[in-house]
C-alpha positions in Angstrom: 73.6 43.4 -59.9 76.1 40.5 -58.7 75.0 36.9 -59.8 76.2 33.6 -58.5 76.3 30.3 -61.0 76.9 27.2 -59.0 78.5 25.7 -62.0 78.7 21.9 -62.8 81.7 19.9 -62.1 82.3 17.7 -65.4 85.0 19.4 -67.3 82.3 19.1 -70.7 79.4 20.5 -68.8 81.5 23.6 -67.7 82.5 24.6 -71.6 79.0 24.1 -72.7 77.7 26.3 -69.5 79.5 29.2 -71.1 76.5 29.7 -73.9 74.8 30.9 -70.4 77.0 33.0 -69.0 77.0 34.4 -72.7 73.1 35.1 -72.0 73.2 37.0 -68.9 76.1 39.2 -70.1 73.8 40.3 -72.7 70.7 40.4 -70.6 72.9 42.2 -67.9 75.8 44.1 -69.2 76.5 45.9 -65.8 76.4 42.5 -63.8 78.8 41.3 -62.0 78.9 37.1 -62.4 80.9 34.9 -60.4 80.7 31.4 -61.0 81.6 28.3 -58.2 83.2 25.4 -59.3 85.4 22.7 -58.7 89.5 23.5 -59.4 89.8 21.7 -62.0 87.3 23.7 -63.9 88.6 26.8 -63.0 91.3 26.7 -65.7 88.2 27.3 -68.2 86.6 29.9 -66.5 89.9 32.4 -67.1 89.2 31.6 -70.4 85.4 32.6 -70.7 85.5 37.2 -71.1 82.3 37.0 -69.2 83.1 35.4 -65.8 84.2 38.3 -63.7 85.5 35.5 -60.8 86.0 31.8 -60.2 85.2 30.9 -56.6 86.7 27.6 -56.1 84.1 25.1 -54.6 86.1 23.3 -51.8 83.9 19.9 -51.6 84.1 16.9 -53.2 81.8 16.1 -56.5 79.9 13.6 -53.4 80.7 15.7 -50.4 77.4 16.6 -48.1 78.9 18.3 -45.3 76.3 20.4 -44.5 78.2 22.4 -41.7 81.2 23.2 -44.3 78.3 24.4 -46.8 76.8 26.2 -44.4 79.9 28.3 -43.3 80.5 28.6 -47.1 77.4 30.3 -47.6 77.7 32.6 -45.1 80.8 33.5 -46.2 79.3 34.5 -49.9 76.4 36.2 -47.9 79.4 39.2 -47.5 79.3 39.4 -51.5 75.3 40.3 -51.7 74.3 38.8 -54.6 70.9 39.2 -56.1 70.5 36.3 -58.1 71.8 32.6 -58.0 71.4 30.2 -60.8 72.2 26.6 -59.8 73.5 24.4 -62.7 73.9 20.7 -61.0 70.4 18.6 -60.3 71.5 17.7 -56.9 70.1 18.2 -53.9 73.3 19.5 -52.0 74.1 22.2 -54.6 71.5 24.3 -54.0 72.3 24.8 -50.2 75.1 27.3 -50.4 72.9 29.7 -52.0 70.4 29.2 -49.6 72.4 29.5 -46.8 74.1 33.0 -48.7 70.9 34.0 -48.3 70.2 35.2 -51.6 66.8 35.7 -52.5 66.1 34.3 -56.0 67.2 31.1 -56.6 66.9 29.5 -59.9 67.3 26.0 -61.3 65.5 22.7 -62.7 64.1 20.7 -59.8 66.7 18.1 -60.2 66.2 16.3 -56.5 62.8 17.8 -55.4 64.7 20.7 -54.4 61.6 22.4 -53.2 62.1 25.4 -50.7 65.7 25.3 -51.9 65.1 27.1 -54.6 62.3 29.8 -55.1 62.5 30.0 -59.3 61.8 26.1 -60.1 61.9 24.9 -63.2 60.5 21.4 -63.9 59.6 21.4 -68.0 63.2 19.4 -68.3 61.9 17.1 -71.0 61.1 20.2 -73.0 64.5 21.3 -73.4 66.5 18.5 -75.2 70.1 19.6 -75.3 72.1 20.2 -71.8 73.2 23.9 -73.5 69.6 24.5 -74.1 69.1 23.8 -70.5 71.8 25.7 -69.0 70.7 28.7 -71.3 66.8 28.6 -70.0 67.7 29.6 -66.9 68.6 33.0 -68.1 65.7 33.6 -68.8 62.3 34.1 -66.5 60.4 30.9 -66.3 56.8 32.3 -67.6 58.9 32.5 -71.2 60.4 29.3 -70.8 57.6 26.8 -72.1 60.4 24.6 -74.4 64.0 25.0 -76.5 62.0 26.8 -79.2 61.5 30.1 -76.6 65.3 30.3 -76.1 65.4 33.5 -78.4 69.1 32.7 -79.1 72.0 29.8 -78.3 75.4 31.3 -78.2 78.1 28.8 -78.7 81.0 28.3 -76.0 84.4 30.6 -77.2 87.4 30.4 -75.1 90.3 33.1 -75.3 93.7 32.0 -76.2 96.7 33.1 -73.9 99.4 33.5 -76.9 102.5 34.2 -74.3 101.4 31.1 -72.8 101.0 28.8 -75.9 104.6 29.7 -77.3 105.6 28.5 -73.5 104.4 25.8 -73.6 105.4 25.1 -77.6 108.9 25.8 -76.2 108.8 23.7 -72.6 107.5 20.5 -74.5 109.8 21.0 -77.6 107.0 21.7 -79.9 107.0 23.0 -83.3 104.0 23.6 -85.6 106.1 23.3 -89.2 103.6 20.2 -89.8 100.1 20.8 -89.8 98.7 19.2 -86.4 96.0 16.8 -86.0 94.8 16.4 -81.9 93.9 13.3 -80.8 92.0 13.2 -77.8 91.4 9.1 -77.2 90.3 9.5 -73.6 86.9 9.8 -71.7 86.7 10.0 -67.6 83.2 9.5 -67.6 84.2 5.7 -68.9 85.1 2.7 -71.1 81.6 3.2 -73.3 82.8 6.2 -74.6 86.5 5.5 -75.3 87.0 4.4 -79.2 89.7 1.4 -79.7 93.5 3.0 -79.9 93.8 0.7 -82.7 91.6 2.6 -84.8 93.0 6.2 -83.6 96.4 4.8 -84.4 95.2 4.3 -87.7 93.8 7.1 -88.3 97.1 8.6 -87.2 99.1 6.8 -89.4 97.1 8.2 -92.5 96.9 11.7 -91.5 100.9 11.2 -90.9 101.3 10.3 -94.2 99.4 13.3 -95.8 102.2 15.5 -94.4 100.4 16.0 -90.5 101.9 15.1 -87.2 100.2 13.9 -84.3 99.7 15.6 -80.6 97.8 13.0 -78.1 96.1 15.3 -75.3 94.5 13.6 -72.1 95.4 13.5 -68.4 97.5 11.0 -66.3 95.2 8.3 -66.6 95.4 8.6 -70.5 99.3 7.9 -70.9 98.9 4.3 -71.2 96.2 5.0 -74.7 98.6 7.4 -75.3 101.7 5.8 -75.8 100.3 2.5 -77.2 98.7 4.4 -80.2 102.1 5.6 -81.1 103.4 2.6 -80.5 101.3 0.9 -82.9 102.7 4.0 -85.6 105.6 2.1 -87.8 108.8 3.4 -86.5 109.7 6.2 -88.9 106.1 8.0 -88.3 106.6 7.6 -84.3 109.0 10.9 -84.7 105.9 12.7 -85.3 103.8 11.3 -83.3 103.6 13.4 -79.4 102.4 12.2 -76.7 101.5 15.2 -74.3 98.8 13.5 -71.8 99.9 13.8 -68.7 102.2 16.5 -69.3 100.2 19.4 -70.1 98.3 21.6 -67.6 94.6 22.0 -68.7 95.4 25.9 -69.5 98.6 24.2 -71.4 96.4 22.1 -73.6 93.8 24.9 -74.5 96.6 26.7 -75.8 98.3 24.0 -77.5 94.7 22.5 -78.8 94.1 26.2 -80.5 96.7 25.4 -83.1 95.6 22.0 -84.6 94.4 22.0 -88.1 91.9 19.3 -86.7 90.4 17.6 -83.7 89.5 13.5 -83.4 88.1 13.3 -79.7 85.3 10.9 -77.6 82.5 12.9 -76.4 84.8 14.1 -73.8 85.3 17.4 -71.9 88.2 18.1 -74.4 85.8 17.5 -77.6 83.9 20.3 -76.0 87.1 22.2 -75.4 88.0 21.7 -79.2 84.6 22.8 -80.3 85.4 26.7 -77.8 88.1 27.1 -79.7 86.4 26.6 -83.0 88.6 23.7 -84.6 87.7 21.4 -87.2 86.4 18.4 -85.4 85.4 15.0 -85.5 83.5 13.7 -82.1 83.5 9.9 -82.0 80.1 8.8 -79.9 79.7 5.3 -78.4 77.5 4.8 -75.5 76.3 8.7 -76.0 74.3 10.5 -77.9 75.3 14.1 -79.7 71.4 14.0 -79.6 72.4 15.4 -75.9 75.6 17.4 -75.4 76.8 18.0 -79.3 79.8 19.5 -80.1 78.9 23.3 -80.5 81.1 24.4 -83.7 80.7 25.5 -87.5 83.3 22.9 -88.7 81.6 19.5 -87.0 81.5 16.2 -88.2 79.7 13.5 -85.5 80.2 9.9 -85.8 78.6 6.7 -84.8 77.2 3.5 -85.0 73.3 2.8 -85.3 73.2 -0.5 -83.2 70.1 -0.8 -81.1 71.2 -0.9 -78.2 73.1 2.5 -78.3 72.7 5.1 -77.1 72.6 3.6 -73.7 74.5 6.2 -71.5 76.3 3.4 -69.5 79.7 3.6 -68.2 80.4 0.6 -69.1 78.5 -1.9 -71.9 75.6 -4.0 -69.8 76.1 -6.2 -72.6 79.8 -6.6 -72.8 80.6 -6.4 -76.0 80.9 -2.6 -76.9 79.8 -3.5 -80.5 79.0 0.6 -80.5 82.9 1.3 -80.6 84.7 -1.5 -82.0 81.9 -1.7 -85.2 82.9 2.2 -86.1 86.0 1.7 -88.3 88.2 4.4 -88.5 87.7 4.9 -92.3 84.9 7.0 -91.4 86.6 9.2 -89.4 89.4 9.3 -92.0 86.5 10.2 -94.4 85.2 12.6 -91.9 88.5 14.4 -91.5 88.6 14.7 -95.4 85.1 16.1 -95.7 85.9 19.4 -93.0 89.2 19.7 -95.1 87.4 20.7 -98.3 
């Protein structure tokens, strides 16, 4: 049997989406799965034993172009697959399979996707977690009636490349003498979920001070949080304090990320990444909800406020005042830290 995933495109999503390519390993030990996703996600497929290839998805996250999907699907039509599970709700995702012409075609209905896809599921609500979601569609829809069906939820768990994590130790003058603490202070999906660098920086100056050192992973766009939490370190902790955002490539910073002693990270995609490679973690939540996409570890620790207006899911705070960050002090994630020590 060859299967095709159409995978998602957030960096989060794509960890958690591991639990079902977990499921249908087990289900279908002689399948063959290939999964479809953007580049940039590609880097966490290598690391997930049960993807047998990564087909790069050439479109944009809001690309139609429904003659380039069309020539892409019959291009996959060569690879005659039997099954195709389509992770994203949209509308235009679920034409490449079509157009492969594979003949079962499972997802959620996500845009009335009706004639797209022949195995619809439309009980969403009855699933509350994403991984719960994603893991469903393993499974044939007449057993699917809510999350308490799933007969089992397999947690994401990346491989670590060692030859490649004593690399990049070496290329970025790294050592791990001190016990490392990752910081991860960043969040594309917007300002709602990114906690003050005030309060990271304090949290970095205590951890400093119990012996740790600091590594700050993030892309480009998180050099600026970067630098100004170590710049807000007193001078004679900045030398252990390393700013690696930007400089890392994503395979880079699952290595690296593997040897930490501890994680503090927004609901991010590296939080998610953190909780693959099974570190102790603390996931800061603003706008968010861990009631949705939790961090899927042993050694967890979720924090956040209990305002009323969170959790709103906005990008940004409709009320401007992002009370749901700035009123989580970082004691409690100092506390937090302490707590998956012991």
């Amino acid at each position: 049997m060859k299967i095709l995933v159409i995978g998602p495109s957030w960096v989060g999503d794509m960890v958690m989406s591991q639990s079902l390519y977990i499921t249908l390993k087990q289900q279908n030990p002689e399948a063959e799965l290939h999964v479809m996703a953007p580049v940039w996600c590609c880097a966490l497929l290598e690391r997930m034993p049960e993807v047998d290839k990564a087909i790069v998805m050439p479109l944009g996250h809001g690309d139609f172009k429904l003659a380039e999907r069309y020539r892409l699907g019959k291009e996959l039509a060569r690879e005659g697959y039997h099954w195709a599970i389509i992770q994203p709700n949209s509308l235009k995702s679920a034409l490449i399979p079509l157009f492969a012409g594979i003949k079962r075609r499972t997802g959620w209905k996500g845009e009335s996707r009706y004639g797209l896809l022949n195995d619809l599921r439309s009980n969403k609500q009855d699933f509350p977690l994403m991984v719960e979601r994603y893991n469903a569609l393993a499974y044939p829809r007449e057993q699917m009636h809510s999350h308490q069906d799933i007969p089992a939820l397999p947690w994401p768990a990346f491989s670590v490349d060692e030859h490649n994590q004593q690399n990049a130790l070496s290329m970025l003058n790294l050592s791990t003498a001190r016990p490392v603490l990752s910081l991860c202070p960043g969040a594309e999906f917007g300002p709602a979920k990114r906690w003050p660098e005030q309060y990271y920086a304090e949290v970095a100056q205590q951890q400093i001070t119990q012996g740790r050192q600091v590594w700050i992973f993030g892309s480009a766009k998180d050099i600026p949080v970067a630098e100004a939490i170590k710049h807000y370190l007193p001078g004679h902790q900045q030398q252990h304090c390393h700013v690696l955002a930007g400089k890392t490539s994503l395979h880079q910073a699952i290595d690296l990320m593997a040897l930490s002693t501890a994680v503090v990270s927004n609901d991010s995609g590296l939080m998610h990444i953190a909780a693959a490679l099974q570190r102790p973690l603390v996931g800061v939540y603003g706008s968010t909800s861990p009631q949705y996409t939790p961090p899927l570890a042993e050694k967890v620790a979720v924090v956040h406020t209990d305002i009323e207006c969170r959790p709103c899911f906005k990008r940004e705070c409709p009320l401007g005042h992002l009370k749901c960050l700035k009123d989580l002090p970082s004691q409690r994630v100092i506390d937090a830290l302490i707590r998956l020590a012991d």
